[in-house]
C-alpha positions as CSV (number, residue, x, y, z in Angstrom):
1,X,-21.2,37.4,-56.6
2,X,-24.2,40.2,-57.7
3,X,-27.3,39.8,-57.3
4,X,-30.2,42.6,-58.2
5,X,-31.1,44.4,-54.9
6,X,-33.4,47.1,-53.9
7,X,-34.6,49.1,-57.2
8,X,-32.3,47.1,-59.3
9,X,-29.3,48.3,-58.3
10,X,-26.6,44.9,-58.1
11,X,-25.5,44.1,-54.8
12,X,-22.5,42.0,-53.7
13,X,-23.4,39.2,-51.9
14,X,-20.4,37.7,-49.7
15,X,-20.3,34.0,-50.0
16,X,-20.0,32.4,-46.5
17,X,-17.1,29.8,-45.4
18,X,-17.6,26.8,-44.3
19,X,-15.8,23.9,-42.7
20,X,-16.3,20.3,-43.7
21,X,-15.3,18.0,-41.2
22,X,-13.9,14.2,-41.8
23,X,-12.0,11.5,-39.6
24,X,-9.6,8.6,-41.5
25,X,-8.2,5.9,-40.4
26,X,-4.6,7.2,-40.6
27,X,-2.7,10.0,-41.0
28,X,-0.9,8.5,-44.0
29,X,-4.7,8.6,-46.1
30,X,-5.7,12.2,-44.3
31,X,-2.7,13.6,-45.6
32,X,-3.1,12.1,-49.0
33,X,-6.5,13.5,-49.6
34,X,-5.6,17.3,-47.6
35,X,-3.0,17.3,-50.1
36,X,-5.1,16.8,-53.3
37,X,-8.0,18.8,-52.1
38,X,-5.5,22.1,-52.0
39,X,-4.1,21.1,-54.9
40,X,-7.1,21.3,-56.5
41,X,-8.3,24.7,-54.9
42,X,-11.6,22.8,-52.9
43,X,-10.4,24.5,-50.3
44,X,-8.2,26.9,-48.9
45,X,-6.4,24.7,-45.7
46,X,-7.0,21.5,-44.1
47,X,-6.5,21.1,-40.5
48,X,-5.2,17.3,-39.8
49,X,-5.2,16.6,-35.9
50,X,-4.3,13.0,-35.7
51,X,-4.8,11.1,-32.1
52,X,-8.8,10.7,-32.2
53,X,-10.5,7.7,-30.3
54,X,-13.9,6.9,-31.6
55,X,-16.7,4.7,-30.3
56,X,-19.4,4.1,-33.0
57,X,-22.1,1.7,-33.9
58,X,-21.2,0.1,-36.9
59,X,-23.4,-2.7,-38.8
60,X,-25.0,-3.7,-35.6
61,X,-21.8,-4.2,-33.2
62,X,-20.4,-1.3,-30.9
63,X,-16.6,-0.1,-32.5
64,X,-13.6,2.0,-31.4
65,X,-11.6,3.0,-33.3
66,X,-8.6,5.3,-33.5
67,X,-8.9,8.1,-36.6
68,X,-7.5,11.6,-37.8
69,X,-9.7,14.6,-38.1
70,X,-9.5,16.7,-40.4
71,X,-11.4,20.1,-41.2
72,X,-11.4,21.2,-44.4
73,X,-11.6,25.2,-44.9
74,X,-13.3,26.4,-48.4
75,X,-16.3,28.3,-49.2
76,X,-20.0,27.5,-48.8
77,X,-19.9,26.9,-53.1
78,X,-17.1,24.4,-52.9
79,X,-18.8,22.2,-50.2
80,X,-20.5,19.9,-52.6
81,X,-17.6,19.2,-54.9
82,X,-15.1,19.0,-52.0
83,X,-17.9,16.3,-50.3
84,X,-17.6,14.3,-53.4
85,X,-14.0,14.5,-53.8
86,X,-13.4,13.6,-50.2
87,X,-15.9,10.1,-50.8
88,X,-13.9,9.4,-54.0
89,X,-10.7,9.5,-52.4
90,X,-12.0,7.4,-48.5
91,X,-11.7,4.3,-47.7
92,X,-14.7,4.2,-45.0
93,X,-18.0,2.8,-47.1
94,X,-19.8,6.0,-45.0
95,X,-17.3,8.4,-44.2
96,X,-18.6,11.5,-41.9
97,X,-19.0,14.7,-43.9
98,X,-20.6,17.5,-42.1
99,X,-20.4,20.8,-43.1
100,X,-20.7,23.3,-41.0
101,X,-21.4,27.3,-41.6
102,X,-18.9,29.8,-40.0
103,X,-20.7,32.8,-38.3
104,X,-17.7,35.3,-38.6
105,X,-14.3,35.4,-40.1
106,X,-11.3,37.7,-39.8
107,X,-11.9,39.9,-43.1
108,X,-8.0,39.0,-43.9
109,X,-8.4,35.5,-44.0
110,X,-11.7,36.0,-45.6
111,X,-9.7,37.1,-48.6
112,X,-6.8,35.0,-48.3
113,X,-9.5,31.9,-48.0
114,X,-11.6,33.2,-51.1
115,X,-8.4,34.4,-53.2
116,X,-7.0,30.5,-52.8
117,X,-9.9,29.0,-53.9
118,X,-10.9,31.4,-56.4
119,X,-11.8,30.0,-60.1
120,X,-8.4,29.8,-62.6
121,X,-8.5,32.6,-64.7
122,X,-9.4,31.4,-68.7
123,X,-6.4,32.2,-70.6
């Protein structure tokens, strides 16, 4: 990404990663939705860490419930599409989507993370 800097010289601007966390209900729909997000280049990785008690407020009566996490890895440009692809796909009527800004990445993985959800190339 350029931008015009100082005296109008361009300068690269890094994009930032992000996480995006979620919960589901099961590890059978977490791993049905990591799957398509990946597959669709939204994001890099997903993280799936089954084994999650929750307590919650939920229409007016105090829940617990067990759920997945998972984080999804992509960049801070993806976060909006991924959020909507992760609500077409859940089950919960308000599922948790936060995303959350990374301060520093490993400049490898950087490039791995950015190179994996790049834009396809027009033929």
């Amino acid at each position: 990404m350029l931008r015009a800097g100082v005296r109008g010289r361009k300068v690269k601007i890094m994009e930032r990663v992000v996480f995006v966390y979620t919960t589901y209900p099961s590890i059978v729909e977490a791993e049905r939705a990591g799957r398509a997000l990946v597959e669709q280049r939204l994001c890099a990785c997903v993280n799936i860490l089954p084994g999650m008690i929750s307590h919650y407020w939920w229409q007016g009566a105090l829940e617990r419930g067990e759920e997945v996490v998972m984080i999804i890895k992509t960049r801070s440009s993806l976060a909006g599409q991924v959020s909507t692809a992760v609500k077409e796909m859940h089950s919960y009527a308000t599922p948790a989507i936060l995303v959350i800004p990374i301060e520093s990445v490993d400049r490898g993985y950087l490039d791995w993370l950015m190179a994996e959800t790049a834009p396809a190339a027009k033929a």
